[in-house]
C-alpha positions in Angstrom: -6.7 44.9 194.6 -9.3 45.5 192.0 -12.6 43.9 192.5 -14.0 43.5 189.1 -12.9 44.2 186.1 -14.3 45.8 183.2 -14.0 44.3 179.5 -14.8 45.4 176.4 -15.7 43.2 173.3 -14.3 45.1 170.4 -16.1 43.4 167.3 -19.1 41.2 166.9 -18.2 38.2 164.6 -18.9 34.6 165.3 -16.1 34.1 168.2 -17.8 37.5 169.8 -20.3 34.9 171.8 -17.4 32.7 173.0 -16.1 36.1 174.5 -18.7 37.1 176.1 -19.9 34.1 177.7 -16.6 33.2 179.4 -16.1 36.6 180.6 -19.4 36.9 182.0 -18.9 33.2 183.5 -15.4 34.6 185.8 -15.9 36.1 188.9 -14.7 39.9 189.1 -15.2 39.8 185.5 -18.2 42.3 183.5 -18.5 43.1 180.0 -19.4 47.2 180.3 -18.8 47.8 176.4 -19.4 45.9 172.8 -18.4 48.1 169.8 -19.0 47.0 166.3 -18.7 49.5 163.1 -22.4 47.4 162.6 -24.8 49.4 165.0 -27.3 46.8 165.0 -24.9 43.8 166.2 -23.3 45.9 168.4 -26.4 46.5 169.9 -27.2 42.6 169.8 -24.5 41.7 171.8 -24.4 44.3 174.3 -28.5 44.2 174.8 -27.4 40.1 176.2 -24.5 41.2 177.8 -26.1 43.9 179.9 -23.8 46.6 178.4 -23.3 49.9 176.4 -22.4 50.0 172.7 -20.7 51.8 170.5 -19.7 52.7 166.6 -17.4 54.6 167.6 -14.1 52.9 168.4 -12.0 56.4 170.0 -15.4 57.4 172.0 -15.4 53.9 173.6 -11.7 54.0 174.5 -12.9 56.9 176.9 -14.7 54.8 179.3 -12.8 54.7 183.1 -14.9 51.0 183.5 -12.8 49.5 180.8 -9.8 47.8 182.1 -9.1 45.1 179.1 -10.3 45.2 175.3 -10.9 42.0 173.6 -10.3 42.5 170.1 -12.1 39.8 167.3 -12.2 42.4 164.8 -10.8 41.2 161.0 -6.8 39.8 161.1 -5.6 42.9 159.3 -7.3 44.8 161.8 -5.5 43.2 165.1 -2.3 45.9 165.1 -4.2 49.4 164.8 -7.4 48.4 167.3 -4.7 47.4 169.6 -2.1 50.2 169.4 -4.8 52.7 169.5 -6.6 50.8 173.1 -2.9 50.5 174.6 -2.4 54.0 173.8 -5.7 54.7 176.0 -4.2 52.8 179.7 -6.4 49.6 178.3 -5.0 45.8 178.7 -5.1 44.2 175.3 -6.4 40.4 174.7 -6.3 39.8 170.8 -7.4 37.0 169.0 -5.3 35.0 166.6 -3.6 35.8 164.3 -2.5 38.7 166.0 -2.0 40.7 162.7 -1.4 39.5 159.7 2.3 40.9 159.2 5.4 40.8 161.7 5.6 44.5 161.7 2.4 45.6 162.4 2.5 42.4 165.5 6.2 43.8 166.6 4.4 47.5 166.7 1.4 46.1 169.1 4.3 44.3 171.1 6.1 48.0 171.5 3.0 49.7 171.9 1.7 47.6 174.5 5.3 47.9 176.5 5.7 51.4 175.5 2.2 52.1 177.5 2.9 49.5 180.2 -0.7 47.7 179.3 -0.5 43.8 179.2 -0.8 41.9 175.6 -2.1 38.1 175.5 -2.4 36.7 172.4 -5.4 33.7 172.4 -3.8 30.7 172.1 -6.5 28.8 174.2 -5.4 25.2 173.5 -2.2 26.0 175.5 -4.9 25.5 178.6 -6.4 22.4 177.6 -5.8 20.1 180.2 -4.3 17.5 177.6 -1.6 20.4 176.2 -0.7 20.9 180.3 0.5 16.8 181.0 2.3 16.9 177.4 4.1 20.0 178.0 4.9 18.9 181.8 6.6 15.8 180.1 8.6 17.5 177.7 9.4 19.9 179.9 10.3 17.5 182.9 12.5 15.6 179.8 10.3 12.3 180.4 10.1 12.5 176.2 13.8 12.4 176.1 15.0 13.9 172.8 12.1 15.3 170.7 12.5 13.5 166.8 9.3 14.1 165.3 6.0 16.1 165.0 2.9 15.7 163.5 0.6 18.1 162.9 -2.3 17.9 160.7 -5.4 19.9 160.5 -8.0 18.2 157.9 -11.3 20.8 158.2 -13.9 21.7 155.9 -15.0 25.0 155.0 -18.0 25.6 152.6 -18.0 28.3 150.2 -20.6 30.2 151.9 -18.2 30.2 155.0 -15.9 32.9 152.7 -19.3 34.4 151.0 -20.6 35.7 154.3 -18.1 38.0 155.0 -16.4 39.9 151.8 -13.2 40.3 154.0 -12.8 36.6 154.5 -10.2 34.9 152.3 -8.6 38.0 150.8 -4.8 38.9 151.3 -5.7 41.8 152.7 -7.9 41.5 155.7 -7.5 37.7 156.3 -3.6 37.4 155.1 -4.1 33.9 154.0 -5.8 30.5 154.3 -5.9 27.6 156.1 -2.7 28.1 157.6 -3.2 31.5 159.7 -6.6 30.9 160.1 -7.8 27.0 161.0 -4.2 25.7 161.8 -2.3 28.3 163.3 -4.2 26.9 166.9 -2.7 23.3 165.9 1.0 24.8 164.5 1.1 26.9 167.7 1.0 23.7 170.3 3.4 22.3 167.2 6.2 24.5 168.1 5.4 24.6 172.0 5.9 20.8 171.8 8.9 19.8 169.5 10.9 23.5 170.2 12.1 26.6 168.0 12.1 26.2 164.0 14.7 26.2 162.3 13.9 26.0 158.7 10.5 25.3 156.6 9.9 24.1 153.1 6.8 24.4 152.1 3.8 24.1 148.3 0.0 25.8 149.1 -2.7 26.5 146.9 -6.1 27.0 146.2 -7.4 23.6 145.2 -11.2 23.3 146.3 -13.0 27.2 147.0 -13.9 29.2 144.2 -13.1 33.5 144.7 -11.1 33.5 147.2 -7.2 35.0 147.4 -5.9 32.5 150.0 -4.9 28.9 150.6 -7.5 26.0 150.7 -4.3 23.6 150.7 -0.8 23.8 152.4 1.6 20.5 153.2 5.3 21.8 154.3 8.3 20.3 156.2 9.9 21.7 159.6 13.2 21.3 160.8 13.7 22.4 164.5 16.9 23.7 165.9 17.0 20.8 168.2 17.1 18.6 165.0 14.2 17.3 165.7 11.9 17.1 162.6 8.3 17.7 161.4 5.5 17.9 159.1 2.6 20.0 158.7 -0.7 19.2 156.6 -3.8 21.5 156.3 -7.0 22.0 154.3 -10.3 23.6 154.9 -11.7 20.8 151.8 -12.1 17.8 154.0 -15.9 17.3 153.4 -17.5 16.9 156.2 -14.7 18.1 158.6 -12.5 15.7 159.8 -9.8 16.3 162.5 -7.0 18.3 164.1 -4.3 15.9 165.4 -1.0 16.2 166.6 1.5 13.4 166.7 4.8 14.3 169.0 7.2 11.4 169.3 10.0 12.0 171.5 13.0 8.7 172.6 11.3 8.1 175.6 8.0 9.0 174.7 5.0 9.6 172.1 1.0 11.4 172.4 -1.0 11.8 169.9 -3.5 15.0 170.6 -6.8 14.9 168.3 -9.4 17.1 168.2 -8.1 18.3 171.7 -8.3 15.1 172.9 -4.8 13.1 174.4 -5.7 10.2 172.5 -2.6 8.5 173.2 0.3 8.9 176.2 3.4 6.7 176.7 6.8 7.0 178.4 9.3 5.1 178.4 11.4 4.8 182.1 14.4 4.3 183.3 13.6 -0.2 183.4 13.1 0.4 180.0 9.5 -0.6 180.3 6.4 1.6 178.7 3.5 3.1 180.8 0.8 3.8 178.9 -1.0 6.5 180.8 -5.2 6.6 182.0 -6.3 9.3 179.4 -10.1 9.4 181.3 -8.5 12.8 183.6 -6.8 15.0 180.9 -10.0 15.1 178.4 -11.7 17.9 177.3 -15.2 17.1 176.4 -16.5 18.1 172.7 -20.1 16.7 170.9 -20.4 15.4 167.9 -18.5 15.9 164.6 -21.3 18.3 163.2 -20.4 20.3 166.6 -17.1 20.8 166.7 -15.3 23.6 164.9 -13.7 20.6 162.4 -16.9 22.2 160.3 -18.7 24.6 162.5 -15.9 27.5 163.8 -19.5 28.5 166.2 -19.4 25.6 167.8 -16.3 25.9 169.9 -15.8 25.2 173.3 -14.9 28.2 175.3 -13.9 26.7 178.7 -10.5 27.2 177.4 -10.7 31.1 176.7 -12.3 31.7 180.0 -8.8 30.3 181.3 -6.7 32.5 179.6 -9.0 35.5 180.3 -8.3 34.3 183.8 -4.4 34.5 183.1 -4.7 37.8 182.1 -6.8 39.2 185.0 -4.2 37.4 187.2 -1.0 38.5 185.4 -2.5 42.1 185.7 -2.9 41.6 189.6 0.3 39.7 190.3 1.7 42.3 187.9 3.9 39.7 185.4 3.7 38.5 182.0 0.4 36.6 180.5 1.0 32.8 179.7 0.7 33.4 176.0 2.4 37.3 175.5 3.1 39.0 172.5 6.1 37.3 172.1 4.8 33.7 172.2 2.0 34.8 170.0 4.4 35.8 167.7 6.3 32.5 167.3 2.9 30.4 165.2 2.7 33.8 163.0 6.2 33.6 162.1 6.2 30.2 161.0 3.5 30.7 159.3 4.7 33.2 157.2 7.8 31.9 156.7 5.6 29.1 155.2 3.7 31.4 152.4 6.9 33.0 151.8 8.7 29.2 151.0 5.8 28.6 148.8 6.1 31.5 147.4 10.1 31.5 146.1 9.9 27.9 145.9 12.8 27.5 148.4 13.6 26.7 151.7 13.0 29.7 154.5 15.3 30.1 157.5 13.5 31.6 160.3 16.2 33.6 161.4 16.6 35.2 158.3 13.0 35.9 157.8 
């Protein structure tokens, strides 16, 4: 069994510090390589992570130490930087979205298989202890039927936020807005809760920003295959960065999630009496508003990606399938999309046709 493994951070924006703090806090974990097409961040990073760097994404690929890539390059980047490190023996942990089209997402899925490399997909909040007891619940079928979800994501977003970066809200590097950026975390545990989509209808638009390509806006309607139905509400314009909540009700039982919080937790049993549940055990802790990533995507709390780096390293030793593969991170992308293209035609989208 492998004693440590060797990671490589493949792009230096602002989640790049996340990354490299929860590898570096695993056991058996090291990060040997940064690469960044900017020499002097790349040099940054790997300078405090006691690392080499590199410009050169191929040359890097090269190194034997490397046994995952951690890729937090742009969106429209994901697909290519992945392909080309599974195509080189390397493990592949991408950040959401994991491209910003189904084909190019399907090709890393193949590639990834067709190399025999494992593929997570960061969905972090699918660790979070309050995610864990909810989905336990659901699972066990203490929620009874599921009838309806919740999900609202109410951030804020200045407009130097998209001025820093020129790739940042453009259709072609970011793919959209609000949706497959600040929400897709929130729509992901959406869809893990309530079940598979059947059908959205949905309106976005670009309401508060100024020079951007993509969505400041988007409200649409879900129905689920279970019949179960849902809503879903999200802005970057809530001045000064309000909340992500989730509200599942089920016949036997509701939660309410906010800011990764289980703010609420009752079930119904079989006296037909509610127990409301001790939240104090399944809490994550978070500051202050002005430090959570309601307004501030830097101030995030990693504890949760050092657990699913964990799940890789484990699914790589105990040779299965990562928590959150390629598959499951496909399933928030999807709707997602399906949700531009409703707004798009002005009609409802069936997932199964899209």
């Amino acid at each position: 069994m492998k004693k440590e493994f060797g990671f490589a951070i493949v792009g230096t924006g602002l989640i790049s510090t996340t990354h490299y703090e929860q590898i570096s806090a695993i056991e058996g974990a090291k990060v040997v390589a940064v690469y960044s097409r900017n020499e002097e961040k790349a040099k940054t990073l790997a300078e405090k992570a006691g690392a080499d760097w590199y410009t050169d994404y191929q040359e890097m690929l090269k190194r034997k130490e490397i046994d995952i890539v951690s890729i937090i390059t742009p969106s429209g980047t994901h697909a290519d930087m992945a392909i080309e490190a599974a195509r080189a023996g390397k493990h592949v942990i991408v950040e959401k979205p994991m491209d910003i089209s189904l084909e190019k997402a399907q090709q890393m899925i193949d590639a990834c298989r067709e190399h025999h490399v494992k593929l997570s997909v960061i969905s972090q909040h699918r660790f979070d202890a309050s995610t864990v007891r909810i989905k336990e619940d659901i699972d066990s079928g203490h929620f009874g039927k599921m009838v309806l979800g919740q999900a609202s994501v109410n951030w804020y977003r200045p407009q130097s936020y998209y001025d820093t970066s020129k790739w940042r809200g453009t259709m072609e590097m970011d793919g959209g807005g609000v949706l497959i950026n600040q929400a897709i975390h929130t729509i992901d545990l959406f869809q893990y809760f309530m079940g598979e989509v059947e059908s959205v209808y949905a309106h976005t638009a670009i309401l508060a920003q100024e020079g951007i390509e993509v969505e400041d806006a988007a409200v649409a309607t879900v129905k689920f295959k279970n019949g179960g139905l849902g809503t879903i509400v999200a802005t970057t314009a809530a001045y000064p960065g309000l909340s992500a909540r989730l509200e599942i009700i089920g016949t036997n039982g509701t939660a309410v999630i906010e800011n990764d919080q289980l703010m609420k937790h009752y079930l119904r049993n079989p006296d037909n009496e509610t127990k409301a549940f001790n939240l104090a055990s399944v809490q994550n802790h978070y500051g202050g508003d002005s430090d959570h990533a309601s307004v501030n995507p830097a101030a995030l709390d990693g504890s949760s990606h050092r657990l699913q780096f964990i799940d890789m390293i484990n699914a790589i030793q105990e040779e299965r399938e990562p928590l959150v593969n390629g598959e499951e991170g496909l399933k928030p992308l999807k709707i997602i999309l399906a949700i531009y293209e409703s707004a798009r035609t002005g009609q409802p989208v069936l997932l199964e046709d899209f």
